[in-house]
C-alpha positions as CSV (number, residue, x, y, z in Angstrom):
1,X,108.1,111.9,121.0
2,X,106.3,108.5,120.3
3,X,107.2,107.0,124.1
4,X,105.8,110.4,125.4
5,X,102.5,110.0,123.5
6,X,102.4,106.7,124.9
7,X,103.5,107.5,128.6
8,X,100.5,110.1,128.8
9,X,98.3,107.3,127.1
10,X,99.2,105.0,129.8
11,X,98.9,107.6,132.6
12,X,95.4,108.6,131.9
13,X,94.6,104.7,132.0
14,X,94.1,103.5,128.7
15,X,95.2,101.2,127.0
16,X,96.6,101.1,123.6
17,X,95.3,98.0,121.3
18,X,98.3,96.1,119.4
19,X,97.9,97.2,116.1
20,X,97.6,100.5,116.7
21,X,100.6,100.8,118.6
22,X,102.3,99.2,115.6
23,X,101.1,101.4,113.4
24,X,102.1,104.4,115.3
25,X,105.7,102.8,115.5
26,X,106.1,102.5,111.8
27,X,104.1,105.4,110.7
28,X,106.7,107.4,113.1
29,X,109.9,105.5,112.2
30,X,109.1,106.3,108.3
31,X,108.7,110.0,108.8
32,X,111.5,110.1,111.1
33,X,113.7,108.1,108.8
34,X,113.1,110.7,106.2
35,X,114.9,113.9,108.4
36,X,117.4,110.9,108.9
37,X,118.2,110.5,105.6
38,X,118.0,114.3,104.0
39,X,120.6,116.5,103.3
40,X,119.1,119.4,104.7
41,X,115.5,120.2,106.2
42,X,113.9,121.6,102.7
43,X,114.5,118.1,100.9
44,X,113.1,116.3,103.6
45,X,109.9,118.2,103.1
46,X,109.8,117.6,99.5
47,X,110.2,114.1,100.2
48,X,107.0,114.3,102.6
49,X,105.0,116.2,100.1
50,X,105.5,113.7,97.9
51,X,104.9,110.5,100.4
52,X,101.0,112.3,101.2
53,X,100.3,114.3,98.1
54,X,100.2,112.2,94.8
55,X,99.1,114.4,92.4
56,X,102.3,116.3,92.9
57,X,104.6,117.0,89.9
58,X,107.6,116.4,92.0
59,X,111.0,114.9,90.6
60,X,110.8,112.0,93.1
61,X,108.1,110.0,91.6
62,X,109.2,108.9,88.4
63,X,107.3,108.9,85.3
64,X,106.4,105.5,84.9
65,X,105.0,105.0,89.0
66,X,102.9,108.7,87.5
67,X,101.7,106.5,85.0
68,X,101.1,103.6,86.6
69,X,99.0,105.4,89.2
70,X,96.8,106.9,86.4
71,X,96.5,103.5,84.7
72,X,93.4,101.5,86.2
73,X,94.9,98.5,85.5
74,X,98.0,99.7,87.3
75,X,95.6,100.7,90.2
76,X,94.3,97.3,90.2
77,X,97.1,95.8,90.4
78,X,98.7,97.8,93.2
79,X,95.8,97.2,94.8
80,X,96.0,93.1,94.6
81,X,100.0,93.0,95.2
82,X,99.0,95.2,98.2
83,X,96.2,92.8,99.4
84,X,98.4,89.6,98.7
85,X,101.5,91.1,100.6
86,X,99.0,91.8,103.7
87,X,97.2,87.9,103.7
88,X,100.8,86.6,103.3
89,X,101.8,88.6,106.4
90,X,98.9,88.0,107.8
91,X,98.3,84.2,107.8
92,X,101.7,82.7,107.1
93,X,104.0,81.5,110.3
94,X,106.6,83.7,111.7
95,X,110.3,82.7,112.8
96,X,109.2,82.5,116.2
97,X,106.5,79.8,115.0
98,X,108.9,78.2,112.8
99,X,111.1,78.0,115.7
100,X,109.1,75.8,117.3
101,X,108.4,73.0,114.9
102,X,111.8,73.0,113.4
103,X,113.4,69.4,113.5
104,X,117.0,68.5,113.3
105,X,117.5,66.0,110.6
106,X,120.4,65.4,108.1
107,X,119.1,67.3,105.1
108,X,118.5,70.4,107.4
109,X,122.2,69.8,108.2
110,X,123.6,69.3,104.7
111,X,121.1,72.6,104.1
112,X,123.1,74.2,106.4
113,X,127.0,73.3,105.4
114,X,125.8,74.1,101.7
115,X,124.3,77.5,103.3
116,X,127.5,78.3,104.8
117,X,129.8,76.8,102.4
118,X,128.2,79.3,99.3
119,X,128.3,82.2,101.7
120,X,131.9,81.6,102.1
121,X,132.6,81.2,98.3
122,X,130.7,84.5,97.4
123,X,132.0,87.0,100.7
124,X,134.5,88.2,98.1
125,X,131.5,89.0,95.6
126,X,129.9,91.4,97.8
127,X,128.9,95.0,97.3
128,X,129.9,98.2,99.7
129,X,127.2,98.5,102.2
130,X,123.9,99.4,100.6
131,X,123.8,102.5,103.4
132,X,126.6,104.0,101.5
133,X,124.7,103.7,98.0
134,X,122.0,106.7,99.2
């Protein structure tokens, strides 16, 4: 559906600006993913009423996200943890920058082996796939 929209965008001769396209994509992936994820067709519209109507007295916001959405302060800070999380995504580097300025040196080698050696020590630690947990 979404590389139909955007075949007939491009056909007609505009062009789509960056960030829209990425919102499109992740606005589209997160509906999507909820028909994905439901047990049947009715859940899955629960689940969307609840996503774009918040006043809704559904079971799946729980009681303290109710009342932190009636709080002010909780408000507020949603609000500030929202505008942090965006400046940090907005003005720190990306892999692909780190990438580039990333130097070999002893301690990112040591960094590394000690990486890879507690990875080794904990595999037997780990949990069943979080997929399997929904």
């Amino acid at each position: 559906m979404s590389i139909l929209t955007h075949r007939i965008w491009k056909n007609k001769g505009y062009r789509m600006p960056t960030i829209l396209g990425w919102g499109i994509t992740l606005f589209s992936v997160n509906i999507f993913w909820i028909f994905f994820r439901a047990i049947n067709l009715n859940n899955a519209i629960k689940v969307l009423k609840a996503m774009f109507i918040i006043n809704t007295n559904s079971f799946l916001i729980s009681l303290k996200y109710k009342n932190a959405l009636n709080n002010s302060m909780g408000n507020k800070l949603i609000l500030l943890l929202l505008v942090i999380a965006i400046l940090i995504s907005i003005f720190s580097i990306n892999s692909s920058q780190k990438k580039d300025i990333f130097k070999t040196t002893k301690f990112r080698f040591l960094e590394c082996l000690l990486f890879l050696f507690s990875s080794i020590m904990l595999v037997n630690r780990l949990a069943s796939f979080l997929y399997f947990n929904f």
